[in-house]
Backbone bond lengths (Angstrom), bond angles and torsions (degrees), N, CA, C in turn:
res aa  C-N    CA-C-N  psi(-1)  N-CA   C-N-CA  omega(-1)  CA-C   N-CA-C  phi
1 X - - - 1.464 - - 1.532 109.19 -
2 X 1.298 108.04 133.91 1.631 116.04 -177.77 1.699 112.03 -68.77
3 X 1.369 139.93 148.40 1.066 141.21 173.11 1.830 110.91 -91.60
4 X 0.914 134.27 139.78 1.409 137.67 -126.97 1.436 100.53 -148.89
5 X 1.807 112.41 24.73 1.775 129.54 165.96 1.273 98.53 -154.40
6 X 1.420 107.39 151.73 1.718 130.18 -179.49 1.888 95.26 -64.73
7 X 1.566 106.65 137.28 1.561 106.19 -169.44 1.320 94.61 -61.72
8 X 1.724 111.22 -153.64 1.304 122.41 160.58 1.502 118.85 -120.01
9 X 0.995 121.00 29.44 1.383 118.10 -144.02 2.033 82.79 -141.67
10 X 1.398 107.33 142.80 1.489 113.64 179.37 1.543 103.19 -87.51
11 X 1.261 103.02 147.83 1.700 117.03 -160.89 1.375 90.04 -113.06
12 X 1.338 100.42 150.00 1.619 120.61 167.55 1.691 127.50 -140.91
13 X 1.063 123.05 178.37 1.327 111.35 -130.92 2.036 87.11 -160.69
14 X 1.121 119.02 104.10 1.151 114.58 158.48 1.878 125.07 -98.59
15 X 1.209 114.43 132.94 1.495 96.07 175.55 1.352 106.01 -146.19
16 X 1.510 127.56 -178.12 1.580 125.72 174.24 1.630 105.66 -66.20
17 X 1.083 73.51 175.86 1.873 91.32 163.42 1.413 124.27 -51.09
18 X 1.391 116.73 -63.73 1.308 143.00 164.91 1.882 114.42 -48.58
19 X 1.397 118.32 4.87 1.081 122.76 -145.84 1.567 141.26 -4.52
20 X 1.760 101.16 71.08 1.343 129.34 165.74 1.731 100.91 -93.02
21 X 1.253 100.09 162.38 1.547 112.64 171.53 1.056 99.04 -73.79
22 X 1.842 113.70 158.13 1.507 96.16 174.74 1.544 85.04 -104.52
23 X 1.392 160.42 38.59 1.047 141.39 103.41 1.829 110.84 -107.43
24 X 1.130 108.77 177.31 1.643 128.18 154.42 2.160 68.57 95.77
25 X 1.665 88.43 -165.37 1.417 108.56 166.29 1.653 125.06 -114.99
26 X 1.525 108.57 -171.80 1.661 115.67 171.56 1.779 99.74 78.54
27 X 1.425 111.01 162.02 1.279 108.86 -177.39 1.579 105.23 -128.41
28 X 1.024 125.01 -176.27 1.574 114.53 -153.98 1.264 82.02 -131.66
29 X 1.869 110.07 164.98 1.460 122.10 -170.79 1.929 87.53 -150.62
30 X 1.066 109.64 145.00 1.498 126.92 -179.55 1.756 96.86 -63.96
31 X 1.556 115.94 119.37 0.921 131.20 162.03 1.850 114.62 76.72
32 X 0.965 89.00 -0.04 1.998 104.98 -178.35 1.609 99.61 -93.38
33 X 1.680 104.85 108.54 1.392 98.84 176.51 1.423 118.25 -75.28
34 X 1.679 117.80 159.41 1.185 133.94 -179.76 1.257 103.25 -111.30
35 X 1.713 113.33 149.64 1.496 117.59 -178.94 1.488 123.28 -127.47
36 X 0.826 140.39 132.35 1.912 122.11 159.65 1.285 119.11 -104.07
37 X 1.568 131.41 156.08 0.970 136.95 175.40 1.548 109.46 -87.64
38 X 1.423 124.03 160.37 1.195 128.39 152.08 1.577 124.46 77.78
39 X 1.401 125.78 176.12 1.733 98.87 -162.45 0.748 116.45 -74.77
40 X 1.872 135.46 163.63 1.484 131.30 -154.50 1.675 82.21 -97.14
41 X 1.852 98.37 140.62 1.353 103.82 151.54 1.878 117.35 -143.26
42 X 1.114 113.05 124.79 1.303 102.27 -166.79 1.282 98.10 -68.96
43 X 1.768 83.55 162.00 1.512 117.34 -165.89 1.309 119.66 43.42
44 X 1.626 124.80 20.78 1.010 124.64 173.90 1.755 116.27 -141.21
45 X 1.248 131.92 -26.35 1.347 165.29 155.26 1.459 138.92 -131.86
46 X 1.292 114.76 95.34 1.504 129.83 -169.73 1.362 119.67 132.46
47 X 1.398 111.29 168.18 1.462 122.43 173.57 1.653 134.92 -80.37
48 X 0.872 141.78 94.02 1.344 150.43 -123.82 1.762 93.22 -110.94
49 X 1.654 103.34 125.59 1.304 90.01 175.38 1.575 100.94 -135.60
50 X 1.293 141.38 -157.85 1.680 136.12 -175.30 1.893 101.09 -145.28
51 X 1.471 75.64 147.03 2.007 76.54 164.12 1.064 122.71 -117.74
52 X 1.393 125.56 174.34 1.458 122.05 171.83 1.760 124.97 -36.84
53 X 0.943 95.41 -37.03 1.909 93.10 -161.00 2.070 82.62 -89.93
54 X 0.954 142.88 12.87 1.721 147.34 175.01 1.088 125.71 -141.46
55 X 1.235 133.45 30.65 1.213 152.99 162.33 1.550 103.43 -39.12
56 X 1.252 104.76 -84.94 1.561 119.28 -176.22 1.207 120.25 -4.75
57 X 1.480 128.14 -72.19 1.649 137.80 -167.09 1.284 101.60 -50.17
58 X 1.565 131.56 -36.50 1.205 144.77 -156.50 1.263 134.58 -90.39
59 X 1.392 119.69 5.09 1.307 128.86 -174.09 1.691 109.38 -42.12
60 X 1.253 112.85 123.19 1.442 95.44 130.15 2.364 103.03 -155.60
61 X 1.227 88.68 -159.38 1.323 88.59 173.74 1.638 139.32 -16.83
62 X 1.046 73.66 -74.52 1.463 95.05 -175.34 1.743 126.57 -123.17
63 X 1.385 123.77 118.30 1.676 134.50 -163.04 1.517 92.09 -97.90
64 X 1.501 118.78 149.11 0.847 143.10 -171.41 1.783 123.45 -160.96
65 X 1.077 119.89 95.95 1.595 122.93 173.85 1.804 97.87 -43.92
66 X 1.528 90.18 134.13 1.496 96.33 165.32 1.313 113.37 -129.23
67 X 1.495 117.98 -170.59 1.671 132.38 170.94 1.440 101.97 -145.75
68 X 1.521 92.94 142.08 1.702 95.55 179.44 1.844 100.17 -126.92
69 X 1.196 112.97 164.60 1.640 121.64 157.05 1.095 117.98 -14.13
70 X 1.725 116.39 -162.36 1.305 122.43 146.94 1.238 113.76 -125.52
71 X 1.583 122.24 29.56 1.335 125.75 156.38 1.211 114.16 -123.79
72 X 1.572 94.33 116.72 1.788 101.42 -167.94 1.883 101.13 -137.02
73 X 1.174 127.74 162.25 1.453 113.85 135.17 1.794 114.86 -138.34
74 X 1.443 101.29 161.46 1.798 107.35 -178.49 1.417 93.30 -95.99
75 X 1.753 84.61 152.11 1.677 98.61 -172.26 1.791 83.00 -147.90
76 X 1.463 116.27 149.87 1.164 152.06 156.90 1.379 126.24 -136.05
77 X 1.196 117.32 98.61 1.630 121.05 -168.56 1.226 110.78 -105.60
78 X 1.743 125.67 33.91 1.572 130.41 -165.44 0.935 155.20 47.82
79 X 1.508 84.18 -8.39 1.792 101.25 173.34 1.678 113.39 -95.80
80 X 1.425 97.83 -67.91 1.798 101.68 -179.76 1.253 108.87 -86.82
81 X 1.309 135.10 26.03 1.476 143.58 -167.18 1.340 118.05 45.19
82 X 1.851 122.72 -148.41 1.361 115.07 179.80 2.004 115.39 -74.69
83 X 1.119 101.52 148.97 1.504 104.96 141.76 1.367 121.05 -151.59
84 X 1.308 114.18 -153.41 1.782 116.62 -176.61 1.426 102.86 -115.41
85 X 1.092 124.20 157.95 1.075 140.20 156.89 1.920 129.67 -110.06
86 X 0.822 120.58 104.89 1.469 111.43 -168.27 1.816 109.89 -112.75
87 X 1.136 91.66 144.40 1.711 95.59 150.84 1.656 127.17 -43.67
88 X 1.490 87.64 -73.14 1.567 129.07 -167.77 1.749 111.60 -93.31
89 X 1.065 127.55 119.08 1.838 105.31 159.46 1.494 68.32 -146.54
90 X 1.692 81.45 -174.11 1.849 131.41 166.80 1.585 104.37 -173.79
91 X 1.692 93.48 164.03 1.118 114.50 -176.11 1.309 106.84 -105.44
92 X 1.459 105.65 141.84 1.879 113.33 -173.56 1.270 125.80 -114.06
93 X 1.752 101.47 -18.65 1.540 106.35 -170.96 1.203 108.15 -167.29
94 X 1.164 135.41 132.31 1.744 144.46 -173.24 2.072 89.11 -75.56
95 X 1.543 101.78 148.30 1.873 98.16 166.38 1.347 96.69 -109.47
96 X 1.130 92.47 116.33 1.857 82.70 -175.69 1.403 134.69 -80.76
97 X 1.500 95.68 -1.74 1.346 111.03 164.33 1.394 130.70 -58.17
98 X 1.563 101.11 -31.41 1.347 106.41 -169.48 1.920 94.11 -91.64
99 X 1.638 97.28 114.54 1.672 97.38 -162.48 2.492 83.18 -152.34
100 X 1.192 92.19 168.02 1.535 122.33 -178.41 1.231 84.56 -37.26
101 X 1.787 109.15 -66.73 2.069 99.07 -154.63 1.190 96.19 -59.16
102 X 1.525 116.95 -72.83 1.481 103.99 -165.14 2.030 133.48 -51.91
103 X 0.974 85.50 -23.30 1.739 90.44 168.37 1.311 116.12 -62.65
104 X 1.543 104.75 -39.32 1.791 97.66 -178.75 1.875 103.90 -89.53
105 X 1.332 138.68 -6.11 0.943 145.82 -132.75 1.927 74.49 -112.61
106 X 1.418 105.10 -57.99 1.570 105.96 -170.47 1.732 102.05 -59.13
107 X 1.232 103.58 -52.82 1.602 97.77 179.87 1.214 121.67 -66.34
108 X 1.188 148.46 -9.06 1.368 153.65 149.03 1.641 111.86 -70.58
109 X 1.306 124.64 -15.70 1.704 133.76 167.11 2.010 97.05 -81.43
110 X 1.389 112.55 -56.22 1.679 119.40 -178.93 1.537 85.88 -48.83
111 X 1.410 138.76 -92.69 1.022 141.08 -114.18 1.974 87.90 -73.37
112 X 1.116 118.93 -32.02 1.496 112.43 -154.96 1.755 95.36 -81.63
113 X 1.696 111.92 -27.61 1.854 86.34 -176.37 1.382 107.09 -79.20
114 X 1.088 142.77 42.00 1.408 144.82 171.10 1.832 99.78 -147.89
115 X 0.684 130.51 -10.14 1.993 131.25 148.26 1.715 97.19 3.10
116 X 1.970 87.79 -80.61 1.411 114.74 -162.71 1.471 113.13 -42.63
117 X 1.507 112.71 -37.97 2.198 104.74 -178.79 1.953 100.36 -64.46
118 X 1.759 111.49 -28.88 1.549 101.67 -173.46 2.100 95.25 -77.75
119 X 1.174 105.83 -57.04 1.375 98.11 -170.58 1.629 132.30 -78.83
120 X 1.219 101.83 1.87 1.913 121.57 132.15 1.665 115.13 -26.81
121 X 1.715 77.39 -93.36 1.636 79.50 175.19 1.584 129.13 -48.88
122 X 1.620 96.16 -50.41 1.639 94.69 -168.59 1.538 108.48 -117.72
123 X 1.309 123.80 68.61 1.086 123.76 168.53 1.506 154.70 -10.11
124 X 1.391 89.84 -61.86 1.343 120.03 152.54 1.922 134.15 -53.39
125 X 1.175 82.02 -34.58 1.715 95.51 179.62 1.628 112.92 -81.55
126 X 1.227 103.99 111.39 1.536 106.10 -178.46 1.508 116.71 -115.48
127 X 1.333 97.05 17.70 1.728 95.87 177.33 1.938 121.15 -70.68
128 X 1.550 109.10 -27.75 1.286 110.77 169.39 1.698 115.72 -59.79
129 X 1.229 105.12 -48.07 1.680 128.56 -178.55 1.826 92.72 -38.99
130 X 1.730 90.43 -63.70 1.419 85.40 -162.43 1.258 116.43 -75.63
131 X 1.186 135.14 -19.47 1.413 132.79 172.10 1.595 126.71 -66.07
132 X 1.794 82.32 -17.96 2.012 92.60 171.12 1.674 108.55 -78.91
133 X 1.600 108.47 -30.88 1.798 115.32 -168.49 1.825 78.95 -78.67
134 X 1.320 140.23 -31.36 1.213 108.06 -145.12 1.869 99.17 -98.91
135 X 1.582 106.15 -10.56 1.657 107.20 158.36 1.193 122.44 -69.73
136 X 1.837 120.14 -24.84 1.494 95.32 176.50 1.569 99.72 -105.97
137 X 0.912 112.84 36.76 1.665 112.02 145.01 1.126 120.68 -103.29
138 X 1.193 114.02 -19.71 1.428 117.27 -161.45 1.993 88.15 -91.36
139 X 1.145 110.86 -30.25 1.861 109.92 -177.47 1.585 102.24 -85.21
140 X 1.528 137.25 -4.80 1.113 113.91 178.03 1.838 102.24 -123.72
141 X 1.342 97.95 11.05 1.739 105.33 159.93 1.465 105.13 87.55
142 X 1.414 106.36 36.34 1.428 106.41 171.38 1.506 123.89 -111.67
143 X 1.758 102.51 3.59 1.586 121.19 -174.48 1.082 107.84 -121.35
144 X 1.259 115.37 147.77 1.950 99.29 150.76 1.202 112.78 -112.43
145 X 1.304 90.31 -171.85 1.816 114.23 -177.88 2.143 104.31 -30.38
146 X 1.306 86.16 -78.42 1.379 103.78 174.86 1.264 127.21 -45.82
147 X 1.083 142.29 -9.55 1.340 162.14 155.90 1.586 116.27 -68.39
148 X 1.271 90.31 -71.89 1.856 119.98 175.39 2.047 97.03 -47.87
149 X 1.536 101.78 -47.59 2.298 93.92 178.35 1.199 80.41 -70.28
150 X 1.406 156.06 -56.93 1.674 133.94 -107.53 2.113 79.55 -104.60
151 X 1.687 139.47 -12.37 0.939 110.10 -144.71 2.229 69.46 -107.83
152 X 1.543 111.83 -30.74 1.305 109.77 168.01 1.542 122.95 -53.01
153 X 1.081 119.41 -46.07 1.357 116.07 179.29 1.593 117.80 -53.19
154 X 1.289 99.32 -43.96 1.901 113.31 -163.79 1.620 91.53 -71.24
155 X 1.301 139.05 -60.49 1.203 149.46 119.50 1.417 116.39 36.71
156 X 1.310 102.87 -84.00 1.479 126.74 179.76 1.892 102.77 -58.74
157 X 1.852 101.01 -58.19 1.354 97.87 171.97 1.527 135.80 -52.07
158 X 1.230 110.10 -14.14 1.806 128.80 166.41 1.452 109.31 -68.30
159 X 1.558 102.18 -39.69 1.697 92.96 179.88 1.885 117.10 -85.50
160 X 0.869 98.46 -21.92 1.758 114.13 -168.05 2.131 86.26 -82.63
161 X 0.970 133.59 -40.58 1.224 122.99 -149.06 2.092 97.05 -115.02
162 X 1.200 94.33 -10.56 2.248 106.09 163.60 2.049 90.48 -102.30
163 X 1.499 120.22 20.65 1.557 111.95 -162.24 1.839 100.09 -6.50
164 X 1.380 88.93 114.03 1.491 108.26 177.78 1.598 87.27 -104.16
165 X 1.552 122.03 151.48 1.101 141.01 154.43 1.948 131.39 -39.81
166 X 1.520 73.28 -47.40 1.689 76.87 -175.49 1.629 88.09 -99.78
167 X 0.821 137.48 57.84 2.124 125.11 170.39 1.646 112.17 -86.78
168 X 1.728 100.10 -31.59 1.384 91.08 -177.96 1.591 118.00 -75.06
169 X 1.817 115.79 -26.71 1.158 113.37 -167.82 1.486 94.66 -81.82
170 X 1.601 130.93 -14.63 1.386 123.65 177.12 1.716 107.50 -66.51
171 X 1.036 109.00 -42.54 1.410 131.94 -179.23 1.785 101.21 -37.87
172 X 1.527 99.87 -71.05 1.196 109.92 -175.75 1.588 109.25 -47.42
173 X 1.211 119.49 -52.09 1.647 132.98 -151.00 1.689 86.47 -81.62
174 X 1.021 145.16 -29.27 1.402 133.85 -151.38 1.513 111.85 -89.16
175 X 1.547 119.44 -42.22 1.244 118.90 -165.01 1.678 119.32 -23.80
176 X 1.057 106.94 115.23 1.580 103.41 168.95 1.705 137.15 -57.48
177 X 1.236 91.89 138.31 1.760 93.53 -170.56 1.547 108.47 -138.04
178 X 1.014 149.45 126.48 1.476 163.86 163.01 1.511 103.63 -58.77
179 X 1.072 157.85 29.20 1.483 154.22 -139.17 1.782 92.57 -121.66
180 X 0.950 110.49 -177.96 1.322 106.40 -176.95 1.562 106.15 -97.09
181 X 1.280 110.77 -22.84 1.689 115.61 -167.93 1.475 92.88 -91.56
182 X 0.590 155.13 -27.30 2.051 154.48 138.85 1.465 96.35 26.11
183 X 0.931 92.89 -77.93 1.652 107.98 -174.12 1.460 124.78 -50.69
184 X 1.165 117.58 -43.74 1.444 129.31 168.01 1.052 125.92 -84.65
185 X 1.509 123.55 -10.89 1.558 116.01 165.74 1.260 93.46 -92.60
186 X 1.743 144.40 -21.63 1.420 146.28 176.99 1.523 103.34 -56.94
187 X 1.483 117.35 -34.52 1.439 111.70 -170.87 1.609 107.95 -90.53
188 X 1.491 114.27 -16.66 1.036 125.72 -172.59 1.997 106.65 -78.59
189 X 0.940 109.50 -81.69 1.690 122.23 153.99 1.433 101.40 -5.83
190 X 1.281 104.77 -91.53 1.303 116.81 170.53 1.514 136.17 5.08
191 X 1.630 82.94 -76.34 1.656 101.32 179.54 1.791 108.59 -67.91
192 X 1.505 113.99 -46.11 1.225 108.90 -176.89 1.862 113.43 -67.62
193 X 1.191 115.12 -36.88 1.916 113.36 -168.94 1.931 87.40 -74.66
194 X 1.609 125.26 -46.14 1.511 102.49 167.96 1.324 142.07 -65.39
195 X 1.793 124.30 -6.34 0.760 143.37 168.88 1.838 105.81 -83.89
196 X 0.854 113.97 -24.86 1.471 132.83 177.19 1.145 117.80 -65.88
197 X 1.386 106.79 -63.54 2.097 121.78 176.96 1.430 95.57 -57.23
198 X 1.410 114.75 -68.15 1.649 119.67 -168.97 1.792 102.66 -32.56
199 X 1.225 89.67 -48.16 1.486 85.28 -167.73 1.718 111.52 -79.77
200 X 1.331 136.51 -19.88 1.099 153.12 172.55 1.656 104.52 -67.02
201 X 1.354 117.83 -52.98 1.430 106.23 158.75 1.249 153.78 -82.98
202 X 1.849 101.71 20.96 0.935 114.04 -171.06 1.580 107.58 -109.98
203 X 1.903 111.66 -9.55 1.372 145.95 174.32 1.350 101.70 -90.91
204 X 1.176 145.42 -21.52 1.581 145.41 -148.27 1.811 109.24 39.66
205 X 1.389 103.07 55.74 1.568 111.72 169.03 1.243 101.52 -80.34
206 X 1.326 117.57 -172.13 1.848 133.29 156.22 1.817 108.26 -79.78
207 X 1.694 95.13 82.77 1.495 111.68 -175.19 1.702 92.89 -69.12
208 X 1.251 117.17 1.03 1.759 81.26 -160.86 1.460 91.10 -101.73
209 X 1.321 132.78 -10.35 1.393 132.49 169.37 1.528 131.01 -43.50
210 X 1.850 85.16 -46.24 1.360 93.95 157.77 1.135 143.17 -66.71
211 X 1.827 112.04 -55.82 1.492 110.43 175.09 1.062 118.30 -57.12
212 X 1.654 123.89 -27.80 1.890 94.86 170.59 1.529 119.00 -83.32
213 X 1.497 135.58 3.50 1.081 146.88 146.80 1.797 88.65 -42.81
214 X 1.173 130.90 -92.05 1.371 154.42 -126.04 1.843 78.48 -76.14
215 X 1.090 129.16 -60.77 1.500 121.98 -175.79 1.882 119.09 -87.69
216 X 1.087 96.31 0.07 1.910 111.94 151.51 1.218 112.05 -67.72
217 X 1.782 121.10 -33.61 1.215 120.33 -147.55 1.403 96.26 -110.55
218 X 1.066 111.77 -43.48 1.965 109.19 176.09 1.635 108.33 -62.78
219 X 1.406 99.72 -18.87 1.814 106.94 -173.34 1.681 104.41 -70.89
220 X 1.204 116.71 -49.25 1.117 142.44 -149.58 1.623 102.54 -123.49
221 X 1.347 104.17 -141.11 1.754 106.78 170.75 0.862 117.91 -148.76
222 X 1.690 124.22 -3.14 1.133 118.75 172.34 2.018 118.74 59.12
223 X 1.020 86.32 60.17 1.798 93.59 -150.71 1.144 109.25 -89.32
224 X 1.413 127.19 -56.86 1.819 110.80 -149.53 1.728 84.51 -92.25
225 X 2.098 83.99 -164.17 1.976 93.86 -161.73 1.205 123.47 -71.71
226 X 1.571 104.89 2.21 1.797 114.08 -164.13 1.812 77.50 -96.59
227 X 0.829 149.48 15.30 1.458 140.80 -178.05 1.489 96.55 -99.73
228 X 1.577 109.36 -69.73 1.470 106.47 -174.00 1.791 118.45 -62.95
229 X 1.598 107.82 -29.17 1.318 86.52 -171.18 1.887 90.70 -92.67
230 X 1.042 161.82 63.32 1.492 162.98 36.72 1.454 126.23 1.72
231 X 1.373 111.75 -52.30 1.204 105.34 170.09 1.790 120.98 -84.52
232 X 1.648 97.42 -34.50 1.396 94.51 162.49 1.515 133.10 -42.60
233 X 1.460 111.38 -62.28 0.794 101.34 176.66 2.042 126.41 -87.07
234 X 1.039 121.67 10.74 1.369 118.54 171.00 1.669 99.39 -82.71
235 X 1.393 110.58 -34.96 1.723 102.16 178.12 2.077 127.88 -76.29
236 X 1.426 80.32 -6.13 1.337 79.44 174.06 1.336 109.48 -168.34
237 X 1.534 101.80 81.22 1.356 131.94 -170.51 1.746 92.12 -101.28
238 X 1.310 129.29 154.84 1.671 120.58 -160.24 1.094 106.97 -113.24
239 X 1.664 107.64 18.44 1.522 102.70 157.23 1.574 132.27 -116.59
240 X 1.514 97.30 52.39 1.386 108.11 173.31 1.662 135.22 -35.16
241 X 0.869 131.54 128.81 1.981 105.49 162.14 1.800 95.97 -105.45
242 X 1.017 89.43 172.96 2.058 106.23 -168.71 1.302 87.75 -65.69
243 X 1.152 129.54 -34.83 1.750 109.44 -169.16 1.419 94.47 -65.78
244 X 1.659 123.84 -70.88 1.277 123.07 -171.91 1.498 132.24 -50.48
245 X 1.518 92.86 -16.21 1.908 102.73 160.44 1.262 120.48 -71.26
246 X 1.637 110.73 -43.88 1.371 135.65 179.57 1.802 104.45 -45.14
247 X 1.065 90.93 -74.82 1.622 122.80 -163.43 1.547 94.44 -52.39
248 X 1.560 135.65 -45.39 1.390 142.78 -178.90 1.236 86.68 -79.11
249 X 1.123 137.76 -96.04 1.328 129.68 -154.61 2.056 122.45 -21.70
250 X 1.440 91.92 -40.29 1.470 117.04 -170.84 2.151 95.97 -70.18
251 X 1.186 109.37 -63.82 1.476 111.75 -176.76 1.714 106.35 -54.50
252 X 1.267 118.73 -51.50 1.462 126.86 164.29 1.699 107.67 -17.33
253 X 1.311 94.99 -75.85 2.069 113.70 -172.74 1.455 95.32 -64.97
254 X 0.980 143.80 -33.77 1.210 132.92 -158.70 1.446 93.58 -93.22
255 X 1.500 137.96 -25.27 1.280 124.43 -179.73 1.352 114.02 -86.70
256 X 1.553 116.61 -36.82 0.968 114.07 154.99 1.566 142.77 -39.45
257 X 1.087 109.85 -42.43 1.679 125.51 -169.36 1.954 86.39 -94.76
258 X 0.940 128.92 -44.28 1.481 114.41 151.62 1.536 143.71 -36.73
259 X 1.337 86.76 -41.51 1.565 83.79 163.77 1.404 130.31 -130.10
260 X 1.418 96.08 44.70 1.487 106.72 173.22 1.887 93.13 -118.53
261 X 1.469 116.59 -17.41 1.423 115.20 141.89 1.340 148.19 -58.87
262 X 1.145 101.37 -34.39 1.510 136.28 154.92 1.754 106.65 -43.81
263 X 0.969 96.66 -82.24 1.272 115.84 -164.60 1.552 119.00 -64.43
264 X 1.643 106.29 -25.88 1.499 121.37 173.38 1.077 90.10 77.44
265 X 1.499 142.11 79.70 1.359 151.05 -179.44 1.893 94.87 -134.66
266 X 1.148 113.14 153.85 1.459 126.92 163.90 1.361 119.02 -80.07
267 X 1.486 118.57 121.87 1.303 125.99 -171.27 1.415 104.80 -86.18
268 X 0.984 139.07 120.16 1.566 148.57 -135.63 1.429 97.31 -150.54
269 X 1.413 151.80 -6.19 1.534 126.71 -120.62 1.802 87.85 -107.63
270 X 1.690 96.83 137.19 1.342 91.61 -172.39 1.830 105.36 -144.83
271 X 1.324 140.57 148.25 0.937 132.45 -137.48 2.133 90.91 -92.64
272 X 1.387 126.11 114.03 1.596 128.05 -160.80 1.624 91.47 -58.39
273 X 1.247 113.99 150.66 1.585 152.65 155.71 1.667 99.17 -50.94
């Protein structure tokens, strides 16, 4: 059943560059409302927007505060957590925070609180470490290109030579790309393979598979589709135990409420009507 008043909670709005959705169709224009016909069904009919405390699943380019109708409904289907569903939205305002540096800046913070399950085991090995110091140089213009492959490769060579399980699907997901969206699938990756380890060591899985997933990805960007559906599915594979729900759930909020600090956004997060 649709709710039939404007929420309370500030809406947001991810889209490309070009400002197209990066799913559904039509392209969006600043302050020009959008509509759908017919009953709302998520992920299948309506306008889909995110809140503060769910940011994460949602990366893309470009963040944008929105407003929707007053016929909306919330949906959480366990995987990408809550969002809204609307009839009606538009977009009102670009966040301009959410930009290249800071996207790779957040994913180089994801990848480092899970470091500790890789440098547990291997102490000695500091090539992940350094490939996380050499992304946020590389996001505040103190690296280049060439630096940023030479800190991925060594990186990559930590996982291939600890033979981690998942190295080949890291392999796949890592290739480097200069593109402008680099950065935002880097923060995207990111957040999910560190939300992943956290939760892998909180199961006594093979945590270290992950964190160099999670510091591959701040290194690099973790870019094309074999990245997301890798991380997709290692984060929400359906054989959870409560610790490993626990433990994900916990890195989730904590990235969240991170980068709505980050970003200088208002922490709003409130349980939907």
């Amino acid at each position: 059943m649709s709710n039939a008043s404007p929420p309370s909670q500030q809406i947001y709005k991810f889209l490309r560059a070009d400002m197209h959705s990066p799913t559904g169709t039509g392209k969006w224009t600043l302050n020009r409302w959008r509509s759908v016909r017919g009953a709302l069904e998520p992920c299948h009919n309506g306008l889909h927007g995110a809140v503060i405390d769910n940011l994460t699943p949602f990366f893309h380019e470009t963040l944008w505060l929105a407003e929707i109708g007053d016929e909306y409904v919330w949906h959480d289907d366990g995987s990408m957590g809550r969002k809204i569903v609307a009839h009606r939205m538009r977009v009102v305002e670009r966040v301009e925070t959410w930009n290249d540096r800071n996207a790779r800046l957040f994913a180089a913070d994801c990848a480092e609180r899970v470091l500790k399950h890789f440098e547990d085991r291997y102490p000695e090995d500091k090539r992940p470490r350094e490939a996380i110091e050499v992304a946020r140089r590389f996001a505040r213009g103190e690296a280049t290109h060439d630096e940023l492959s030479a800190s991925y490769s060594a990186s990559y060579g930590a996982a291939d030579s600890a033979a981690y399980s998942a190295s080949d699907s890291a392999s796949d997901s890592a290739a480097y790309s200069a593109s402008d969206r680099a950065a935002y699938r880097a923060a995207y990756s990111a957040a999910y393979s560190a939300s992943y380890s956290a939760a892998d060591s909180a199961s006594d899985r093979a945590s270290d598979s992950a964190a160099y997933r999670a510091a591959d990805s701040a290194a690099y960007r973790a870019a094309d589709s074999a990245a997301y559906r890798a991380a997709y599915s290692a984060a929400y594979s359906a054989s959870y135990s409560a610790a490993y729900r626990a433990a994900y759930s916990a890195e989730r909020a904590w990235q969240n409420r991170h980068l709505a600090d980050m970003l200088g956004l208002e922490w709003d997060a409130e349980v939907p009507s």
